[in-house]
Phi, psi and omega in degrees: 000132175278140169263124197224122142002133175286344208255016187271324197255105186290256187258161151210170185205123178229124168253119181289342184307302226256324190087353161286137201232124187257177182191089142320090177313141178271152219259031173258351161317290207225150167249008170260081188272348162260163179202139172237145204232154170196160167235153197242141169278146175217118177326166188278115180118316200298145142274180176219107205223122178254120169357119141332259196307356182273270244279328160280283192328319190285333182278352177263117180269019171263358196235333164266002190307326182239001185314136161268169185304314198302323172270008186261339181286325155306285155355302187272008153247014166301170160240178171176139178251138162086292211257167200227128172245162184320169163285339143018254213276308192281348187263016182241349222251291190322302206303344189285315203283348183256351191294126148265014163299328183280353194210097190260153197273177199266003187241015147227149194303117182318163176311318205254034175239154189306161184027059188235169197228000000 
């Protein structure tokens, strides 16, 4: 059994229903000072199996070269039933997630609002 300190962990919050649990790190620690844990039901046979083509796009550095975790944890949580896509697909998939006509920053106006240019 591990003992952790009192002073590392500032809060937690566990919803029983759900079984998710958040826990706040105190933040001279870490500057990610939450973390959140769930368990997901998952059928009987899934794996947590990553794309052909997700794993050559991370290995080709003309097409991954500047990616961050946060987007590779995206990236890596498409799904696709049936058909398997290209290294591509995830480097035309990044440029959508970097576009800011599609995820405009929060202190300009969306494209299709009023008094937007």
């Amino acid at each position: 059994m591990c003992v952790i300190p009192r002073s590392v962990i500032e809060s937690w919050d566990i919803d029983l229903r759900t079984f998710e649990m958040e826990v706040a790190v105190s933040k001279r620690l870490t500057p990610h000072s939450v973390k959140r844990f769930q368990f997901t039901e998952r059928q009987p046979g899934d794996t947590e199996s990553v794309e052909p083509g997700f794993e050559q796009f991370l290995k080709d550095a003309t097409l991954s070269r500047d990616i961050t975790e946060e987007e590779i944890d995206f990236l890596k949580r498409l799904k696709f039933s049936g058909r398997r896509p290209s290294p591509l697909y995830y480097y035309r998939e990044l440029q959508s997630l970097r576009d800011p006509l599609h995820f405009p920053a929060a202190n300009q106006p969306a494209a299709n609002q009023p008094g937007a240019i």
